[in-house]
C-alpha positions as CSV (number, residue, x, y, z in Angstrom):
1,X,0.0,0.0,0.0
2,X,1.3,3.4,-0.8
3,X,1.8,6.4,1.6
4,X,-1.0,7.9,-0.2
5,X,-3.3,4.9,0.4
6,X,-2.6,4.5,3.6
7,X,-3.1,8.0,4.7
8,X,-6.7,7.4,3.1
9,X,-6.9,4.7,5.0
10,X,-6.2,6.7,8.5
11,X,-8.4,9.0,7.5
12,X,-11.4,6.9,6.7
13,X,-10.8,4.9,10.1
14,X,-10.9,8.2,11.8
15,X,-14.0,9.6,10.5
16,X,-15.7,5.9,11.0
17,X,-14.8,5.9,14.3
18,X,-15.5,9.8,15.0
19,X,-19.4,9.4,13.6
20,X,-19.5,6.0,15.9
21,X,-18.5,8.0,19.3
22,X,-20.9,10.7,18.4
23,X,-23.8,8.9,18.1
24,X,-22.9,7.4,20.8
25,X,-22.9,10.7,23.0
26,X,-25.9,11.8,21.4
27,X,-27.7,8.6,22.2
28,X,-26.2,9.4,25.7
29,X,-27.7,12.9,25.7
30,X,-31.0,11.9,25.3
31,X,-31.1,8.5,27.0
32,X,-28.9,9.2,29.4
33,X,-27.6,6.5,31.7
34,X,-29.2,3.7,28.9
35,X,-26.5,4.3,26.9
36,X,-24.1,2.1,29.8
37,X,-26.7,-0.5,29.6
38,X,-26.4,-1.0,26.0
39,X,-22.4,-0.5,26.4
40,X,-21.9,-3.2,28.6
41,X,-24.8,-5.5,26.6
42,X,-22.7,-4.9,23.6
43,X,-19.9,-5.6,25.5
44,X,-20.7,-8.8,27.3
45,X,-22.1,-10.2,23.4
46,X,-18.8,-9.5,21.8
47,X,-16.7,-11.1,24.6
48,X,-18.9,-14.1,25.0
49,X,-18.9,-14.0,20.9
50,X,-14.7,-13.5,21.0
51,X,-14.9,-16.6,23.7
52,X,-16.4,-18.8,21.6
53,X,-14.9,-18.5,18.1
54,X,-11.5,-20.3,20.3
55,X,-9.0,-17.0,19.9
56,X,-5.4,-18.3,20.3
57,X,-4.0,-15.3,20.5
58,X,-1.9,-14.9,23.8
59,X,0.8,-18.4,23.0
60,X,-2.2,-20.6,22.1
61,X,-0.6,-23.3,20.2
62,X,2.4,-21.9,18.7
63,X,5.1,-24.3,16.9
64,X,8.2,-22.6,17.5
65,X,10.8,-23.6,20.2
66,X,11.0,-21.5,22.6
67,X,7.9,-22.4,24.8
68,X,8.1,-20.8,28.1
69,X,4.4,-20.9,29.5
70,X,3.0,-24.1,27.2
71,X,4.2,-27.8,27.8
72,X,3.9,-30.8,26.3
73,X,2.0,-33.9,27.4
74,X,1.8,-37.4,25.4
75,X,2.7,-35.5,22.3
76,X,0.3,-32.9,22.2
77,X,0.8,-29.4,22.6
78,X,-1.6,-28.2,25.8
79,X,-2.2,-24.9,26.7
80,X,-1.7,-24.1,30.6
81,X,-4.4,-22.3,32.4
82,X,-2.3,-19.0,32.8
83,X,-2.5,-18.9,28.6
84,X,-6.6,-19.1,28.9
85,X,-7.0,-17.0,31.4
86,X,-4.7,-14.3,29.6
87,X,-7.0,-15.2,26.0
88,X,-10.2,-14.4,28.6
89,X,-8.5,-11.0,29.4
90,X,-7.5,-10.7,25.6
91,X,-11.5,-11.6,24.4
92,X,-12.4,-8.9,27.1
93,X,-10.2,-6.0,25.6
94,X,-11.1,-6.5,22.5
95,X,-14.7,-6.6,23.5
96,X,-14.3,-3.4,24.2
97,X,-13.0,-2.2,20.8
98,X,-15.9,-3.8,19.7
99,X,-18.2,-1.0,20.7
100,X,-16.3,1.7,18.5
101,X,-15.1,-0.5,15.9
């Protein structure tokens, strides 16, 4: 992508994302405190959503050698619980995004 293409690109991110938080505060101006309602309702739906597509993003079944947090057991690469707990904080973040993105 060219300079030129990716400033258009920044720039059509930044308006989408602009028009998104101001309908959001003029949702908020007339609804008021509904607007946290449908926040977190949004919210909670992407997460759970996030959660149950499998994410793999924080050392979720990586193949190269230098495993520090993941083990193997009888040949099979298993994730340790500190990895899905981190890929539940992950899913949460990103749940987050979710409401201006």
């Amino acid at each position: 992508v060219s300079y030129a293409g990716m400033a258009v690109q920044i720039i059509w991110r930044g308006f989408t994302i602009s028009v998104r938080v101001l309908v959001l505060a003029l949702f908020a101006s007339v609804f008021h405190w509904w607007v946290f309602v449908f926040a977190f309702l949004h919210w909670a739906f992407m997460t759970y959503w996030l959660i149950s597509e499998g994410t793999h993003f924080c050392g979720g079944y990586s193949t190269n050698h230098h495993k520090t947090i993941e083990h193997l057991t009888a040949g099979r690469l298993k994730r340790s619980t500190i990895n899905i707990i981190l890929e539940y904080f992950f899913d949460a973040a990103i749940g987050i995004v979710q409401i201006f993105c």
